[in-house]
N, C-alpha and C positions, 0 to 999 in steps of 0.2 A: 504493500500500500504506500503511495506516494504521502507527500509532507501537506501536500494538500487536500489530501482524503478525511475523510470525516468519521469514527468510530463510533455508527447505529448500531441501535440495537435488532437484532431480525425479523426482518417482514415475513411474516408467516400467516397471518391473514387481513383480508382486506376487505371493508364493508363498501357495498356504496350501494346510495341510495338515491337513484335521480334514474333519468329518463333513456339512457344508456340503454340500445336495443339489443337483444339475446346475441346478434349476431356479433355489435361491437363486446359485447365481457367475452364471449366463446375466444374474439380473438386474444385478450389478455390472457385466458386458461391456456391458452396453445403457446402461448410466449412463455408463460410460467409455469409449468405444471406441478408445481412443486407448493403453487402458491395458492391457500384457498380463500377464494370468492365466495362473500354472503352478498347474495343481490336480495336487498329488501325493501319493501314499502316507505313513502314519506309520510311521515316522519321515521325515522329508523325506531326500529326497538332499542332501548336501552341494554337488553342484554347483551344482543348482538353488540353493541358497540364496546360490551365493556371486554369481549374477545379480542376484540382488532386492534391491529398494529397501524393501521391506516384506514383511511374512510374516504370517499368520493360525497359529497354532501350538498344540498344547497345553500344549508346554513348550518352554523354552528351556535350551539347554545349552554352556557354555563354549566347547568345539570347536567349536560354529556361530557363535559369532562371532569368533573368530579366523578364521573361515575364509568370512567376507560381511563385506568390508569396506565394500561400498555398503551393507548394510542400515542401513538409518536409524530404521524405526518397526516394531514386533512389536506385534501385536493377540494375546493367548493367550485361551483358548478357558471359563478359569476364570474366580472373583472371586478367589479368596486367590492370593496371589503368596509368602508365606511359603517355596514350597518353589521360587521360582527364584533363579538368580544373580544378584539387583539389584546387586551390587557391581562385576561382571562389566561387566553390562548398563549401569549409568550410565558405565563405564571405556572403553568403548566408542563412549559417545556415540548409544545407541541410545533413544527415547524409548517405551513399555510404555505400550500400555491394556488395561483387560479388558473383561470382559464384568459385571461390577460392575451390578444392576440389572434384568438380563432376567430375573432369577431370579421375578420377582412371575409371576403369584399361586400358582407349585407347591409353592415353600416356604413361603408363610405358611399354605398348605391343609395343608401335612406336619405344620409344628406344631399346629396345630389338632388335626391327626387324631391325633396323639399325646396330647393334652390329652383329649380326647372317650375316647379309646382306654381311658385311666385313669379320668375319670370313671364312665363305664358297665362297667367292670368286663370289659371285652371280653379281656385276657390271660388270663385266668382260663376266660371262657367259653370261648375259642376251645381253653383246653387241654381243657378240660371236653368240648368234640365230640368231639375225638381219641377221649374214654375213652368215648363216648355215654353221659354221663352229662347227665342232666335238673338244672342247678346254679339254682335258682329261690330258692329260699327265702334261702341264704346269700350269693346275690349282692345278694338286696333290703338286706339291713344293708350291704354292702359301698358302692352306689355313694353317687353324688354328684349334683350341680347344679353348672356353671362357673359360673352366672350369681349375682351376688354375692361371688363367689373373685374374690381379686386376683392381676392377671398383672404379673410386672416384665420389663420388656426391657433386658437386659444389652446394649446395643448397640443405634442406634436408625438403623440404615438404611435403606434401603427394604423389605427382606424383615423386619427386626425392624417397621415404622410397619405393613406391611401384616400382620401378623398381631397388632396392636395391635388394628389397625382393624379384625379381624374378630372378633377378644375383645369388643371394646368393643358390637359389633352383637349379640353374645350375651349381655350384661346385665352385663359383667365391669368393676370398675375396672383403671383400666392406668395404672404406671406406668415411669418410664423411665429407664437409668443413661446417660449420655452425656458424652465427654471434654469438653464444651462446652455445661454446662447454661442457658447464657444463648442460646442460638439458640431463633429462634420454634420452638412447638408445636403442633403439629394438635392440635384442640379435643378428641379424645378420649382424649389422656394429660392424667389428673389433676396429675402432678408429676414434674416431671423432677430428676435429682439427679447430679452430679458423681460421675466415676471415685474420684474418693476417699471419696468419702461411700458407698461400697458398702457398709459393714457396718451404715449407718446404714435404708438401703434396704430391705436383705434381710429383717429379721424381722417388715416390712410384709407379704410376700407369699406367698401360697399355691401359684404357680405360675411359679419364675423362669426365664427362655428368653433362650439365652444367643449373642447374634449378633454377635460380635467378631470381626475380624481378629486373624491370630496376630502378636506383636511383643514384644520383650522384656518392655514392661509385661503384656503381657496373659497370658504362658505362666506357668503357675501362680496364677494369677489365683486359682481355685477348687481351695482347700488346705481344711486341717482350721481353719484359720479364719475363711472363709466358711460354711464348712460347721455350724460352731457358731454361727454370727449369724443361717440361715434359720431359720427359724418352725419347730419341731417338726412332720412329718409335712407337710410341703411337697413339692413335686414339681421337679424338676430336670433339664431340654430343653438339650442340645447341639447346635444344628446349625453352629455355627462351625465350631469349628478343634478337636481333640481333645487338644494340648498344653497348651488353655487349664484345662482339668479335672485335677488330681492324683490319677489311676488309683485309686489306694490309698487314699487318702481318702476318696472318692468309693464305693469297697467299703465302708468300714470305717464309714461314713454311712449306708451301703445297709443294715449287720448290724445294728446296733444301734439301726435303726428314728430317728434322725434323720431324715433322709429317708423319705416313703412311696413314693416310686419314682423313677424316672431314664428317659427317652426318649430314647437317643443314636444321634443319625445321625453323629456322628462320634467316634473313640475315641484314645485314645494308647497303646498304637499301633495303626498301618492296615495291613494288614487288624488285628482282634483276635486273638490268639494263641487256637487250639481249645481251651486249656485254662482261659482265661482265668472266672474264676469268675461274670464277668459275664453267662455266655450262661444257664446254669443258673436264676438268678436271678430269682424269680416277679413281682418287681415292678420288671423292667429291658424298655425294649422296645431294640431293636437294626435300626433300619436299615440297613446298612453303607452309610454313604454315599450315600443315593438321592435327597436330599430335591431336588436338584437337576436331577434328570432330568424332565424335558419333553419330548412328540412334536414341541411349538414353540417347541425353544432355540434352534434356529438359522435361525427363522423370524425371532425377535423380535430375533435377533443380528444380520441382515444387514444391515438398515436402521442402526442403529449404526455398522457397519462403511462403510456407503456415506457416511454422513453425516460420519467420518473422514475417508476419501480425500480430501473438498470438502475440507473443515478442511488439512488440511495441505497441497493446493497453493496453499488460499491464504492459508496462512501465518496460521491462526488456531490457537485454543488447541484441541484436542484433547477430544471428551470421555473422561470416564472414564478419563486420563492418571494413573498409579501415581506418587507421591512416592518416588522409589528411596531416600530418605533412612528417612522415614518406616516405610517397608515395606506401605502399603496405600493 
């Protein structure tokens, strides 16, 4: 074992309990036959879990680990970790991957199609069907062109680079906010700019799309003074975390024409409240959270997950391993 191996204790069973099809666990039995698989119901049995060495989960919760004292590694079934017990979880001594990454290409097509959505004027037509009404003429002044609009990636990980990269193939500048603006660039972000230099960023851009992890720095991130540093009649895409956007703000941006519109796949709070003035709102689109749904999430997840199991008996580093400290 090399100097940088890590001395685990052994994986000898493994629970998981999510949406993972017969066919993808059959392929981890045949990669490990050594290794035994409890595929169980959500929520997991507590027994089950108090066997396992590891666990595939969508969430983790307090009482499951006080009650698996072998579990050693939790794979959850998300990117954002925001809403587990990392405090719990490093006290425990348990080490946290996600799923951080498989999300390409259904979320950078989400944004996009939220982008497209607004350009062509499609909120408007599609109510326009509902009334069969023929809306041609006043949709011609209405739409737009992305190509020559500037896109900013508030957050520049792999679902923010690949919906860069697909702006940039539609004729868009892009550019890029990241806590680490000296790290290389893919050739088609023009300019990358530090978390703090965010106001300096904003009134560059036509189109800001906001892929952040939720963290103390980042919740409230997008207040009424972001909101005054975007470009008048700018366009404004959530699919991170919806604590990162200041609800109120974000309306009160929406009324007074600041902003030309808002595409949030995620909101503060989740579900939205029915009353919430958001839904009503002609230049709001509202995903509830879907940007992330795939027929091949957990096609592109399994192989991750196999490529872990190797990793950790033989004591290497883990991918896609959560900083408990950090929070992502």
């Amino acid at each position: 074992m090399s100097a940088h191996c890590v001395n685990r204790p052994p994986l000898r069973t493994l629970a998981i309990a999510t949406s993972m099809t017969p066919e993808q666990v059959e392929r981890l039995r045949h990669a490990f036959p050594d290794l035994t698989i409890d595929v169980v119901e959500w929520p997991p049995d507590i027994a089950t879990l108090r066997e396992a060495d590891a666990a595939v989960l969508w969430q983790v919760r307090p009482e499951w680990l006080e009650a698996a004292p072998r579990l050693r590694w939790i794979h959850v079934g998300g990117a954002g970790v925001d809403n587990l017990p990392l405090t719990e979880i490093a006290r425990h001594g348990v080490t946290l991957t996600n799923n951080s990454g498989i999300h390409v290409p259904n979320m950078p097509e989400h944004q996009l199609a939220l982008m497209l959505a607004f350009a062509r004027g499609l909120p408007r037509l599609m109510r326009a069907q509902t009334r069969h009404e023929w809306r041609d003429e006043a949709t011609a002044r209405e739409v737009f062109d992305l190509a020559g609009q500037t896109l900013l990636l508030v957050g520049m990980g792999e679902v923010g680079l690949g919906a860069g990269e697909r702006a940039a193939a539609l004729g868009m500048r892009v550019l890029g906010v990241r806590r680490r603006p000296d790290l290389p660039t893919p050739s088609f972000i023009e300019r990358v700019y530090g978390v703090d230099a965010l106001s300096e960023a904003l009134p560059e851009a036509d189109h800001v799309a906001i892929g952040l992890p939720l963290t103390e720095e980042t919740t409230g991130l997008f207040g009424p003074e972001a909101f005054a540093a975007m470009k008048p009649g700018a366009y404004l895409y959530n699919l991170g975390r919806g604590p990162i956007v200041d609800t109120d703000a974000l309306i009160a941006a929406l009324v007074d024409g600041r902003l030309a519109g808002a595409g949030l796949d995620v909101t503060e709070p989740e579900p939205l409240p029915a009353d919430s003035p958001l839904w009503d709102m002609d230049n709001v689109i509202i995903t509830a959270h879907t940007s992330g749904a795939s027929p091949h999430y957990w096609e592109r997840a399994t192989p991750l997950i196999e490529e872990n199991i190797r990793r950790y008996r033989a004591g290497e580093a883990l991918r896609n391993e959560v900083d408990l400290v950090a929070g992502y």
